[in-house]
Wavefront OBJ file of the C-alpha trace (Angstrom):
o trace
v -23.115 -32.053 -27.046
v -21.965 -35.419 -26.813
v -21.240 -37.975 -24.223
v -21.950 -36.795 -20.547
v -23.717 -33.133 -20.172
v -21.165 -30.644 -19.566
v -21.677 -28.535 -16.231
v -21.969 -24.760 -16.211
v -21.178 -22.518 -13.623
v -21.107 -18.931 -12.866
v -17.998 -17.760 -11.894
v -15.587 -14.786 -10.524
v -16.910 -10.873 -10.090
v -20.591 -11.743 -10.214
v -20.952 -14.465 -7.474
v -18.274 -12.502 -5.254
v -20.788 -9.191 -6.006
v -24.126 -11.197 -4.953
v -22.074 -12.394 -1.559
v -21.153 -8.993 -1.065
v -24.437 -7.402 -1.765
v -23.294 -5.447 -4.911
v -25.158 -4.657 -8.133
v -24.261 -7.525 -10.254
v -23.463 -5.431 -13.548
v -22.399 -8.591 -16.111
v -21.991 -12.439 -15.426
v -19.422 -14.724 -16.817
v -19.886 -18.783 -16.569
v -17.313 -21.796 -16.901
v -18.665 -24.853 -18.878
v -16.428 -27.780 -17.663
v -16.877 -31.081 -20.141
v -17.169 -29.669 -23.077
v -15.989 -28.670 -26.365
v -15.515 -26.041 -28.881
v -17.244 -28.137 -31.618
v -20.256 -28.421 -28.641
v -20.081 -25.149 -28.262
v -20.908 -23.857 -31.516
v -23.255 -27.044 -32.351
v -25.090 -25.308 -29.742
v -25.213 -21.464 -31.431
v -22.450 -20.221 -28.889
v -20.471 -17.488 -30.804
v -16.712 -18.184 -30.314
v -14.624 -14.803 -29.895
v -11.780 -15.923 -28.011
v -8.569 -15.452 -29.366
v -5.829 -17.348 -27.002
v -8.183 -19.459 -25.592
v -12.070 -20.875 -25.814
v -14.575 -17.836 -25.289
v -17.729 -18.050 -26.811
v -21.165 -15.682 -26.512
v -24.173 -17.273 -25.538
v -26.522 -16.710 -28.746
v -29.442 -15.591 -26.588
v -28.002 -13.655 -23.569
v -24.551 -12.361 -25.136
v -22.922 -13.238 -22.058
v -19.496 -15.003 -22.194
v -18.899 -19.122 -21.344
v -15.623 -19.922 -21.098
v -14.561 -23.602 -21.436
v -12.874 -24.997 -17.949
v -9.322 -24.335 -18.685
v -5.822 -24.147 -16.860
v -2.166 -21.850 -18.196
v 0.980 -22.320 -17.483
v 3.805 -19.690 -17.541
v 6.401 -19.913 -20.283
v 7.946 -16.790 -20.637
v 8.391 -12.953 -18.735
v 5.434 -10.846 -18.870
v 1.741 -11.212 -18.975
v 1.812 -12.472 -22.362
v 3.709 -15.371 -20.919
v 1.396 -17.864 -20.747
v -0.152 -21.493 -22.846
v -3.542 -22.139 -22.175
v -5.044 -25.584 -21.918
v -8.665 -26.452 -22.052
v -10.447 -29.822 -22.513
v -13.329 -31.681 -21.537
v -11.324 -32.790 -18.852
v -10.242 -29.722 -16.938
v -11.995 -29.476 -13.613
v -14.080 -26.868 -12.372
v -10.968 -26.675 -8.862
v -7.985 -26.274 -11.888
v -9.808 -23.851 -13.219
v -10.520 -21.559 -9.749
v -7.441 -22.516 -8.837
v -5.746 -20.533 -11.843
v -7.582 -17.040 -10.706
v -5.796 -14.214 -9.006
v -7.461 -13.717 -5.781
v -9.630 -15.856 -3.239
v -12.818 -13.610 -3.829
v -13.093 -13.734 -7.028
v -12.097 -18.190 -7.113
v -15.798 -18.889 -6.299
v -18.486 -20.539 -8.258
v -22.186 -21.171 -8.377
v -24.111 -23.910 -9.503
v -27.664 -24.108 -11.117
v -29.044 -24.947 -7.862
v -27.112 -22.058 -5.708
v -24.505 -24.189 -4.385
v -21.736 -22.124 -3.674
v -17.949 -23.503 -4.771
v -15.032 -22.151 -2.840
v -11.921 -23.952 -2.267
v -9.840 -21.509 -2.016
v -11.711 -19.751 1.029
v -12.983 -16.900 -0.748
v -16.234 -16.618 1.577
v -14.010 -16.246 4.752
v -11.850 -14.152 2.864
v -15.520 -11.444 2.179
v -16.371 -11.438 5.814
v -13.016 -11.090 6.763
v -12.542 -8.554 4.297
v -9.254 -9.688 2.627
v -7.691 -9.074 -0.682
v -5.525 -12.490 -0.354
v -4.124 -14.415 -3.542
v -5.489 -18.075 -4.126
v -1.850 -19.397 -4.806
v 1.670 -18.825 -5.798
v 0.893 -18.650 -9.287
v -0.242 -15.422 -8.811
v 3.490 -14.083 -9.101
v 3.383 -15.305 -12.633
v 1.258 -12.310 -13.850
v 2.131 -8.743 -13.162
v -1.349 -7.710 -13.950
v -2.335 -9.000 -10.840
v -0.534 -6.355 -8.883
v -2.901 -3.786 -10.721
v -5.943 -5.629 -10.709
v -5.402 -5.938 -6.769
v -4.431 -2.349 -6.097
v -7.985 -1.706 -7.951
v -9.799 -4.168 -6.576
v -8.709 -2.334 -3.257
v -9.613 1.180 -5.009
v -13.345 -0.405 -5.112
v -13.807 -1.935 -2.132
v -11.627 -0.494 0.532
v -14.898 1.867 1.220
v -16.014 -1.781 2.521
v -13.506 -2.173 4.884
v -10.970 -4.722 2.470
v -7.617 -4.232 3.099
v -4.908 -6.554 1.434
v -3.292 -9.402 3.294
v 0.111 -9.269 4.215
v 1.434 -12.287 2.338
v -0.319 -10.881 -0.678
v 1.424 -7.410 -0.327
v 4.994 -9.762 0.377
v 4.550 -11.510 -3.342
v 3.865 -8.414 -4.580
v 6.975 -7.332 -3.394
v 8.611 -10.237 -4.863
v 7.014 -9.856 -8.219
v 8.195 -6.310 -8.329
v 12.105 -7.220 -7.090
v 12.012 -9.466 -9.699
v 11.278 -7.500 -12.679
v 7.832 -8.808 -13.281
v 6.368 -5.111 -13.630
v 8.946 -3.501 -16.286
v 6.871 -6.076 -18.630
v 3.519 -4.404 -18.447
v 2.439 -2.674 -21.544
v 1.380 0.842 -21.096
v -1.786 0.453 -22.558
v -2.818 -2.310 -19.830
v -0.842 -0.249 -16.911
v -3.361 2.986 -18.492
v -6.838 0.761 -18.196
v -6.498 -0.645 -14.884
v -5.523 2.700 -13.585
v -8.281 4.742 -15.405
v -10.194 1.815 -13.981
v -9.151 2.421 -10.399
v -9.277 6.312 -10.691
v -13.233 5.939 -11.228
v -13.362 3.582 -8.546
v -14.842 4.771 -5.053
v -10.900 4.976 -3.131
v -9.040 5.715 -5.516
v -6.385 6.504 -3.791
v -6.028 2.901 -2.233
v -4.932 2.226 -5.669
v -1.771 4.446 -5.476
v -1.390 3.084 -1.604
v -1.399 -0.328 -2.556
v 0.990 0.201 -5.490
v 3.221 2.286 -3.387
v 3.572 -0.501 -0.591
v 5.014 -3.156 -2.709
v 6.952 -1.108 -4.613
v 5.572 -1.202 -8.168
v 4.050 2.891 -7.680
v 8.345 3.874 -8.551
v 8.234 1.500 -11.387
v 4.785 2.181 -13.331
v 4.423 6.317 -11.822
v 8.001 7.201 -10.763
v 6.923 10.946 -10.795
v 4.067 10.027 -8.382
v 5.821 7.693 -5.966
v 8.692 10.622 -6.002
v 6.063 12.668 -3.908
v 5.758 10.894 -0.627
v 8.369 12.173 1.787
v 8.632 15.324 0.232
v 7.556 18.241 2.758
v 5.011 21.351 1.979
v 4.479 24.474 4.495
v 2.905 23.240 7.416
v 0.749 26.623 7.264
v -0.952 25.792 3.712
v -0.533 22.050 3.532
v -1.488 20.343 7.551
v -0.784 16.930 6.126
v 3.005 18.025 5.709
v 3.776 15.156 2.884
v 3.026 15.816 -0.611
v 2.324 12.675 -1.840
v -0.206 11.979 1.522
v -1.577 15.498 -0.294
v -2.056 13.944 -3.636
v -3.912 11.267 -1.758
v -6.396 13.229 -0.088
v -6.872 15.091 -3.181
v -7.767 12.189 -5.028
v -10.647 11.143 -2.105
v -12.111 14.885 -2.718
v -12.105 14.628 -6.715
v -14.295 11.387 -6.139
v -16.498 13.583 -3.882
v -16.779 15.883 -5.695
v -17.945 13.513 -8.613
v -15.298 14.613 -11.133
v -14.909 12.116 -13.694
v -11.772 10.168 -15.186
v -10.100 13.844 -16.615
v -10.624 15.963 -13.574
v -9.234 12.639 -11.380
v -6.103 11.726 -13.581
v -5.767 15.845 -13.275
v -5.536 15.317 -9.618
v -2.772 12.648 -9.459
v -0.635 14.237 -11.303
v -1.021 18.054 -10.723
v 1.871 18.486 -8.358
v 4.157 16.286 -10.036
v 6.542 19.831 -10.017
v 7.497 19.598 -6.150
v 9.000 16.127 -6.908
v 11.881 18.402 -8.316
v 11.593 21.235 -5.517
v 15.827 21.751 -4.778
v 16.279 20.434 -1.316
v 17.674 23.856 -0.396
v 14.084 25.347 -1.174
v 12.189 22.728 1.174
v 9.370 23.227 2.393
v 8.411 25.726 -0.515
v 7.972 24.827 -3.790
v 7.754 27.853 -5.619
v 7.284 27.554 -9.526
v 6.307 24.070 -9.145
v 3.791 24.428 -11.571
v 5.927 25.252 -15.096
v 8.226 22.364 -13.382
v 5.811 19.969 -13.608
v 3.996 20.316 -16.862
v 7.059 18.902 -18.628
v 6.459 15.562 -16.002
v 2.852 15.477 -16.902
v 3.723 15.007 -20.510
v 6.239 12.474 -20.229
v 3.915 10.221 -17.617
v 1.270 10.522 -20.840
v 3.425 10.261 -23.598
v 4.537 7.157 -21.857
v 1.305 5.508 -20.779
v -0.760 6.705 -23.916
v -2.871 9.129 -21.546
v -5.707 9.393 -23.713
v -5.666 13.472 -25.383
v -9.116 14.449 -22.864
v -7.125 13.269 -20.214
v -4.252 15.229 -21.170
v -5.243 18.672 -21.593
v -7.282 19.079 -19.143
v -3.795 17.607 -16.470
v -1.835 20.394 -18.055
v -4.016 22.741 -17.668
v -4.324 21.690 -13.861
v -1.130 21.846 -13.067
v -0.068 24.532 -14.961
v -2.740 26.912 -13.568
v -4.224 25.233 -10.383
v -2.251 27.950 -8.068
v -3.653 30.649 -9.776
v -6.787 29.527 -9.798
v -6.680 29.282 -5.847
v -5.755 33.429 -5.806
v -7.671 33.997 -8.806
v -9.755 36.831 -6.919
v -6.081 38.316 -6.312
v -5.228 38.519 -9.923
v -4.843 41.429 -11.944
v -7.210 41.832 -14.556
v -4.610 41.250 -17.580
v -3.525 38.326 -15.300
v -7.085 37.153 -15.124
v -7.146 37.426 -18.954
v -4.192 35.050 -19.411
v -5.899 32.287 -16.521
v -8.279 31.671 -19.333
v -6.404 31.532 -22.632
v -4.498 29.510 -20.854
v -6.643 26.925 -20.016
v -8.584 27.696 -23.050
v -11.668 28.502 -21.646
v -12.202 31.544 -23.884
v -12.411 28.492 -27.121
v -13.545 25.739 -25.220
v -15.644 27.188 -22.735
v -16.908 23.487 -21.701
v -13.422 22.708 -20.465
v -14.088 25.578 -17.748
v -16.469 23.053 -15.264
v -13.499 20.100 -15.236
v -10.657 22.723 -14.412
v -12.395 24.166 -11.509
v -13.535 20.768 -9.942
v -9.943 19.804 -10.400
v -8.688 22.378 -8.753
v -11.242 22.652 -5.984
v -10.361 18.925 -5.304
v -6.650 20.142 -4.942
v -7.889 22.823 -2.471
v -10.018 20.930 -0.013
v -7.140 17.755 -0.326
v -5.585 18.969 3.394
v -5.779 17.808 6.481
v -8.462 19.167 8.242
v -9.360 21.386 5.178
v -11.677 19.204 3.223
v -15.254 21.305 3.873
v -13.873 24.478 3.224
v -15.873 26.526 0.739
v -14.522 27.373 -2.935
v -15.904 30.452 -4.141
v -13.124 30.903 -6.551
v -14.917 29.021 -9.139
v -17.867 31.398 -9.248
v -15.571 34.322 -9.364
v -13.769 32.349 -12.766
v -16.748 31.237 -13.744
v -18.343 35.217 -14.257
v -14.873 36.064 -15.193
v -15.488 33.445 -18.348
v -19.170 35.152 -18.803
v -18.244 38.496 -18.944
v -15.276 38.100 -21.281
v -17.829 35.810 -23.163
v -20.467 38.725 -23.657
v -17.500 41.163 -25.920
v -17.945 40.105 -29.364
v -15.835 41.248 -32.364
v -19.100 42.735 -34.238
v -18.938 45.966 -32.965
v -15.187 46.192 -33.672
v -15.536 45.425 -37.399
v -18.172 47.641 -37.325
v -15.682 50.423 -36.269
v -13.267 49.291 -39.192
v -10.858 47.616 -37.377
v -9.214 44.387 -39.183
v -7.079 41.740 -38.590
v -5.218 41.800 -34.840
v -6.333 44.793 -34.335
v -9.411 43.410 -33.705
v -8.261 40.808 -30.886
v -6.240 43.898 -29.290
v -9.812 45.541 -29.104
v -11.359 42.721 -27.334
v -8.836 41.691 -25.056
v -9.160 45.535 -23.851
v -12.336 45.233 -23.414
v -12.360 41.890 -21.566
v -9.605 43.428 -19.285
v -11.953 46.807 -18.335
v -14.953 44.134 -17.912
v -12.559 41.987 -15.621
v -11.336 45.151 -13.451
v -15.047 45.836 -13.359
v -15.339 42.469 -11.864
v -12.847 43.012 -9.468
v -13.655 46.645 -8.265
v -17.201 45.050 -7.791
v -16.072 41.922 -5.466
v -13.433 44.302 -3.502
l 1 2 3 4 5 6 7 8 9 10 11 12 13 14 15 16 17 18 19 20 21 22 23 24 25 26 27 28 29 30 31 32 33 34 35 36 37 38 39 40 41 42 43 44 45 46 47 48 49 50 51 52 53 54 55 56 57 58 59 60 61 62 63 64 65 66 67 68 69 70 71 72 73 74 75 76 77 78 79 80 81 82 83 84 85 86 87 88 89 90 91 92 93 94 95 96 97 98 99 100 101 102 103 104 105 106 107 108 109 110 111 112 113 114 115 116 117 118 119 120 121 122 123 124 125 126 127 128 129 130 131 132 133 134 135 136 137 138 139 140 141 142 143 144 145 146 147 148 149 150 151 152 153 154 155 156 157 158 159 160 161 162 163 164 165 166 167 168 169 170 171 172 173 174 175 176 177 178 179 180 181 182 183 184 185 186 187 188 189 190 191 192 193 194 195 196 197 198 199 200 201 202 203 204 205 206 207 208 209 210 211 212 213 214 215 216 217 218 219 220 221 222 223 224 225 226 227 228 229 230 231 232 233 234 235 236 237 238 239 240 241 242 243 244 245 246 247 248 249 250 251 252 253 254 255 256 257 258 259 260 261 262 263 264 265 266 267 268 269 270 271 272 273 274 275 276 277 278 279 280 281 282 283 284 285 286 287 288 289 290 291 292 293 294 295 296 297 298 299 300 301 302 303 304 305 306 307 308 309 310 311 312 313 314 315 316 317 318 319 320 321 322 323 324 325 326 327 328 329 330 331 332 333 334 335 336 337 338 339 340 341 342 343 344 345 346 347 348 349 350 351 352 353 354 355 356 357 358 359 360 361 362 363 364 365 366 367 368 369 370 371 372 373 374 375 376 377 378 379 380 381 382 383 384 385 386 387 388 389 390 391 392 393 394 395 396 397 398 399 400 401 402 403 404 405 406 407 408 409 410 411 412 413
């Protein structure tokens, strides 16, 4: 590189994770004073596309060159980039979205904060570095999971912050997310540990009715005080969501949860507090919120399935043995037998999400679970061996699953 040696810094999620004590899972640097001709005279790979990005050609780990943007049009495609040797390591910090994540470190430890992002970790604050973070509606979904990870920390979002957000929303700012960014920061969140700060945050500066209309449509809705302690469905959803992540379901069995009673959203008023049939209502939601965020298919299934079937489930020890039967062609256990795990942890997420209710025990999912094996051990061998062909021969076994499910119920009565 010529003229004076550029500086490098470390930057963003990795020095905010050290303050905070985190793992520190991948590290991203700023090199201010340089350029891309440098760069690659050096054996830095460049893979940025809008602006200078290159791979370090030992480490693989991504220097960025010191760089500023300025908003030009709606969206979060909006933006020209500018980076030159003479870009300061403050314009660039001073172009990130929030205080904790607008530090730097130097090669001798020094920390870099102008933007008070050290006060802002003990105080525990989710605050924006400046007004320019209005100009990117991302932000409101990188902050909402930012306060899906760490709210288990004690971070909470500043008021101001939640105010812009507001702003942003009023404004219009959100109806230009894509869905494909709106689906990775929330399957992002949803594996976070509070995931339901995510849909909190959202919800309190109004961009939950804009991105998940059929979840925000929840809260204020009431649920029999006898089954559901919490009263408010969408407060239910909520404490679902905090069981699925302790119950360590992954990214299926928690999108499941958020949207498994979307149904009661369209409970008549007359019907209030009950919500009967809730279930067929709200398959045709959970469609539309996938069709329309591009849901990937996993995810999919398995949330029909849910919320379909997720009452049933609950009085599967209740059911009828034909009725039994039908729980798992349904959810297609009797095919895909490795779906059967996700279901239940979905549903026992849904169970213990009440007020109050969240240690109760589950034992319906070893009752499904030996429904699945017994139904599992008929085979259609011994039917072709009797000379029955065609559907005669799925008649014969759905009998006999139904006499081995009675025998399952006579033996649990």
């Amino acid at each position: 590189m010529t003229g004076s040696e550029p500086q490098i810094y470390e930057v963003g999620g990795a020095v905010r994770d050290a303050l905070l004590g985190l793992p520190v899972r991948e590290r991203d640097w700023v090199v201010v004073g340089a350029t891309p001709e440098a760069m690659t005279a050096r054996g830095y790979r460049p893979v940025g596309r809008e602006f200078p990005v290159f791979l370090h050609p030992q480490t693989g780990e991504e220097y960025a060159l010191a760089r500023t943007e300025r908003k030009v049009a709606p969206g979060y495609h909006g933006f020209t980039f500018h980076a030159s040797p003479q870009v300061t390591l403050a314009e660039d910090l001073g172009r990130r979205d929030l205080t904790i994540n607008a530090m730097a470190r130097d090669a001798s430890g020094r920390i870099i904060d102008p933007h008070g992002g050290q006060a802002d970790l003990q105080a525990r604050l989710l605050r924006h570095v400046s007004p320019a973070f209005r100009e990117d509606p991302v932000r409101i979904l990188r902050l909402a999971r930012f306060a899906a990870r760490l709210e288990p920390l004690g971070f909470t979002v500043a008021p101001e912050t939640v105010a812009l957000c507001r702003e942003m929303v009023d404004n219009g700012e959100v109806n230009a997310l894509v869905a494909e960014r709106v689906w990775q920061e929330t399957a992002k969140a949803l594996m976070a540990r509070a995931p339901e700060a995510f849909i909190r945050v959202l919800r309190d500066c109004g961009a939950l009715a804009v991105l998940l209309p059929e979840v925000d449509r929840l809260f204020g809705i009431p649920q029999p005080a006898r089954h559901h302690p919490e009263i408010d469905s969408g407060e239910h959803v909520l404490l679902a969501l905090a069981q699925s992540v302790r119950l360590a379901g992954n990214l299926p069995v928690r999108f499941s949860v958020l949207v498994h009673d979307l149904g009661k959203g369209l409970t008549p008023a007359a019907e209030l507090p009950s919500h009967r049939g809730h279930e067929a209502r709200g398959v045709p939601l959970v469609e539309a919120v996938c069709e329309r965020l591009r849901v990937p298919g996993e995810c999919r299934d398995l949330a029909r399935a849910v919320t379909r079937y997720h009452l049933e489930c609950h009085r599967v020890r209740e059911l009828r043995p034909a009725t039994l039967l039908r729980l798992l062609n349904g959810i297609d256990a009797l095919r895909r037998p490795e779906r059967l795990p996700d279901f239940l942890t979905a549903c026992e997420a849904d169970y213990r999400g009440r007020l109050g209710l969240e240690d109760r025990a589950y034992p319906q999912a070893d009752y499904l679970r030996e429904a699945l094996s017994r139904c599992q051990a008929i085979h259609a061998k011994p039917f072709v061996d009797q000379g029955l062909r065609g559907p005669a021969i799925g008649e014969a076994m759905d009998k006999a699953r139904i006499e081995a499910l009675a025998g399952l119920r006579a033996q649990q009565s």
